[in-house]
C-alpha positions as CSV (number, residue, x, y, z in Angstrom):
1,X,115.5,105.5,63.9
2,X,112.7,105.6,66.6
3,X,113.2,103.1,69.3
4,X,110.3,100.7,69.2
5,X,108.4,99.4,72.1
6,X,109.6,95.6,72.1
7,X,109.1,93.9,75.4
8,X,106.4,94.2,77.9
9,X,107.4,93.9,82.0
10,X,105.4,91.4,84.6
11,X,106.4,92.5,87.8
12,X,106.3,90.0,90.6
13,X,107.7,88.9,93.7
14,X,111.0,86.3,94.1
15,X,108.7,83.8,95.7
16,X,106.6,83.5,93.1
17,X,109.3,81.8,90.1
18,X,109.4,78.5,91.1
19,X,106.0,78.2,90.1
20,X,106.3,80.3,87.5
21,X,108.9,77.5,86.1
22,X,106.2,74.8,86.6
23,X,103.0,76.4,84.6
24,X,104.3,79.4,83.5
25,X,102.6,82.8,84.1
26,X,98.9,82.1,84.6
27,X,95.4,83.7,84.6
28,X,94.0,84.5,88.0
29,X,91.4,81.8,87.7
30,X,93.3,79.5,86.0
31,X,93.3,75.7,87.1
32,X,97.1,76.0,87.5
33,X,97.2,79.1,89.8
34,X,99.5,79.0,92.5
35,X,97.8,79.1,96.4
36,X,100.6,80.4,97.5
37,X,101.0,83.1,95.0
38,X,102.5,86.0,96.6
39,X,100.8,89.5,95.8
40,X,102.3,92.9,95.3
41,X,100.9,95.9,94.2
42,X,97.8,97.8,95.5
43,X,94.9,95.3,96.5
44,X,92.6,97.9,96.5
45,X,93.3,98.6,92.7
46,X,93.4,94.2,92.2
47,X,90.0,94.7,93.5
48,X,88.7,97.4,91.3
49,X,90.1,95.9,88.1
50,X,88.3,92.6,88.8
51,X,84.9,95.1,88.2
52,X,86.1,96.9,85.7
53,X,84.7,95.4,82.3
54,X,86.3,95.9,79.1
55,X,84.7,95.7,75.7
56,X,84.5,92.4,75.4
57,X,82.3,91.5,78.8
58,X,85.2,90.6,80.3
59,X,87.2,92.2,83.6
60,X,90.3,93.4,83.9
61,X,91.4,91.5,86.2
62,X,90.9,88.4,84.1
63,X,93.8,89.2,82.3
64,X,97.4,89.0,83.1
65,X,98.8,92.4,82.6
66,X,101.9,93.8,81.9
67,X,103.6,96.8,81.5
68,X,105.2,98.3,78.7
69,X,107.5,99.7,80.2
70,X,109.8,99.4,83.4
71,X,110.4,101.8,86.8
72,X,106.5,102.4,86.9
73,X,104.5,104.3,89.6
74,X,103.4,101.2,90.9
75,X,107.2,99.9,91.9
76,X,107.5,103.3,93.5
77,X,104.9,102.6,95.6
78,X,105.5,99.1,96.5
79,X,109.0,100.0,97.6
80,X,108.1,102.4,99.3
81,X,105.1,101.2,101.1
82,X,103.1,104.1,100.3
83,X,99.1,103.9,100.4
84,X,98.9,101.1,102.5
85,X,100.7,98.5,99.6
86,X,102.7,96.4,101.8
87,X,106.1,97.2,101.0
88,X,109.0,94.9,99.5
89,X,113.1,95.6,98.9
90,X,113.8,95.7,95.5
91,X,116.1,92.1,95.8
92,X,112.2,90.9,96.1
93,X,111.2,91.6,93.2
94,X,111.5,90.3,89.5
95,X,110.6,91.3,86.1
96,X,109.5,88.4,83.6
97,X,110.4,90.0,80.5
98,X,108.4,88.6,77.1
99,X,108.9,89.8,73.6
100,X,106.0,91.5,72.1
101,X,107.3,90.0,68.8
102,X,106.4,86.3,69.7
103,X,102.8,87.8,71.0
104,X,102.4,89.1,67.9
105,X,103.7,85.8,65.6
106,X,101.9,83.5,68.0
107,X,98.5,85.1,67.6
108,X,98.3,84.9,72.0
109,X,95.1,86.4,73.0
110,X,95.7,90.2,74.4
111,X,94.6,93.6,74.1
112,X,96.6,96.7,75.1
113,X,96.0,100.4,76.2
114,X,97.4,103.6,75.9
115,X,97.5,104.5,79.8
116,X,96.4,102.7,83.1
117,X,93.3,100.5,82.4
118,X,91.5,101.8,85.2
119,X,91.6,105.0,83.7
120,X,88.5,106.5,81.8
121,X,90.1,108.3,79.2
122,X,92.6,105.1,78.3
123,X,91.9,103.1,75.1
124,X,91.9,100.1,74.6
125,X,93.2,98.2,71.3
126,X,93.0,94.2,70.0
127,X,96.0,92.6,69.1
128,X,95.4,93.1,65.5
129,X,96.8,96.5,66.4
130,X,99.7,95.0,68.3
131,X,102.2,95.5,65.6
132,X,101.7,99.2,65.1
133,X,102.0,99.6,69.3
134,X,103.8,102.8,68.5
135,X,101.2,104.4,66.4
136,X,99.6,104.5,70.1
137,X,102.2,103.8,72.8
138,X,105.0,106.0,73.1
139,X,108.0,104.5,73.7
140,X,109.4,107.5,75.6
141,X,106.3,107.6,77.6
142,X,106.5,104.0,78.8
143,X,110.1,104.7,79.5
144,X,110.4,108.2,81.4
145,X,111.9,108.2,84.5
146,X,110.1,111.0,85.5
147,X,106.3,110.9,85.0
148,X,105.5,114.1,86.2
149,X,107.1,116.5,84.2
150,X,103.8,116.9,82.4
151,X,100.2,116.3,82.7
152,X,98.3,112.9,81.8
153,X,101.8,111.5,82.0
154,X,101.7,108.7,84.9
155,X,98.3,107.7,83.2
156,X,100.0,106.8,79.6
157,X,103.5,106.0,81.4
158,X,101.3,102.6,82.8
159,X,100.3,101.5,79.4
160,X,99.8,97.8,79.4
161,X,99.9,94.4,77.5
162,X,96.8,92.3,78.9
163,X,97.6,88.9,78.3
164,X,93.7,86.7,78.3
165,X,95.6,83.3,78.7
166,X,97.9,81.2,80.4
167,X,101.2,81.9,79.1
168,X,104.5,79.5,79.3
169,X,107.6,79.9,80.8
170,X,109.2,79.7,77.4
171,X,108.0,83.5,76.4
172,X,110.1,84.3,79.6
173,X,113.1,86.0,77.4
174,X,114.7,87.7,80.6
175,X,114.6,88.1,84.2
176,X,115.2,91.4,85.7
177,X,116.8,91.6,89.2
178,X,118.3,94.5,91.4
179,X,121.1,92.5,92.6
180,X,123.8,89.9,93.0
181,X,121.7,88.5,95.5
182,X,118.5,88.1,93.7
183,X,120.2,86.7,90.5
184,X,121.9,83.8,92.4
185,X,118.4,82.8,93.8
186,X,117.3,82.5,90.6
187,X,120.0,80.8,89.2
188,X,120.0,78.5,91.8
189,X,115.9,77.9,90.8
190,X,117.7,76.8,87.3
191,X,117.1,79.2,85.2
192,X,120.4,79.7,83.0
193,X,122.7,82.1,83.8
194,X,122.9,83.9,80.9
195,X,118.7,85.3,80.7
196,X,118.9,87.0,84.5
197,X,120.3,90.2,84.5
198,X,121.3,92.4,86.7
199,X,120.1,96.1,85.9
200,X,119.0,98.7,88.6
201,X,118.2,101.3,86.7
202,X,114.7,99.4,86.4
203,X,114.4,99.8,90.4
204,X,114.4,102.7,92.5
């Protein structure tokens, strides 16, 4: 049997759960943003996806996206400081996992692509096609470890759930740390035990 694309990834750094266990995982412009959110990633990219319109007249950046799958290009790049991303240790950073099922069973307002939304030649799909993701995600392209064994693969290993509304802590089914380290923080936040796993395979 195939395996099916079932969760989707929201990178983001330790600093940031506490608040994430207060209002969940929230819209940029939402009225329960954190001030103090701490960024990662590329903010020249955060830029360009806040002027990048989708079909709907709305931007990318008004979303909250996720990946598909984990170990993207992006984490390479934020651990390793490349392109002027300030760089973080992997202890730093967590993955809020959701399942795509309860997306789907809620009717949550999303879209998803087939590659990196920035890209020109990605798609984008509405949730009605969320439950046939594979018909247009691959599952082993979201979850290569090496994205460039062949061409256009970086582009479609990015793929990504965008997520157009504020979204509570209780579609958090996992966290995702690199160490012993990292999971005790979070345990000591109170999140139970038993949903923060340790897996570094996911990191680099």
């Amino acid at each position: 049997m195939a395996k099916r694309i079932r969760f989707a990834y929201r990178m983001t750094h330790i600093d940031n759960i506490q608040d994430i266990l207060n209002v969940g995982i929230v819209l940029p412009g939402s009225p329960h943003a954190n001030p103090n959110f701490v960024p990662i990633g590329d903010p020249t990219a955060i830029e360009t996806r806040n002027r990048k319109y989708l079909n709907d007249d709305s931007c990318i950046g008004d979303y909250i996206p996720f990946y598909l799958g984990p170990r993207t290009p992006m984490l390479y790049v934020i651990q390793h400081g490349y392109n002027s991303v300030k760089r973080y240790a992997p202890s730093e950073i967590v993955y809020c996992v959701i399942d795509i099922e309860d997306i789907i069973k809620d009717n949550v307002d999303c879209v998803f692509t087939d590659g990196h939304a920035l890209s020109l030649i990605t798609r984008v799909f509405p949730r009605e096609f969320l439950r046939d993701i594979e018909q247009y995600v691959s599952y082993q392209d979201v979850y290569t470890r090496n994205w460039l064994e062949a061409p256009d693969l970086k582009r479609r290993k990015e793929a990504e759930l965008l997520i157009k509304q504020d979204l509570p802590v209780g579609y958090i089914k996992y966290y995702v740390v690199y160490d012993e380290l990292a999971k005790n923080r979070l345990v000591s936040f109170g999140i139970d035990e038993a949903i923060v796993k340790i897996f570094k395979p996911f990191y680099f």
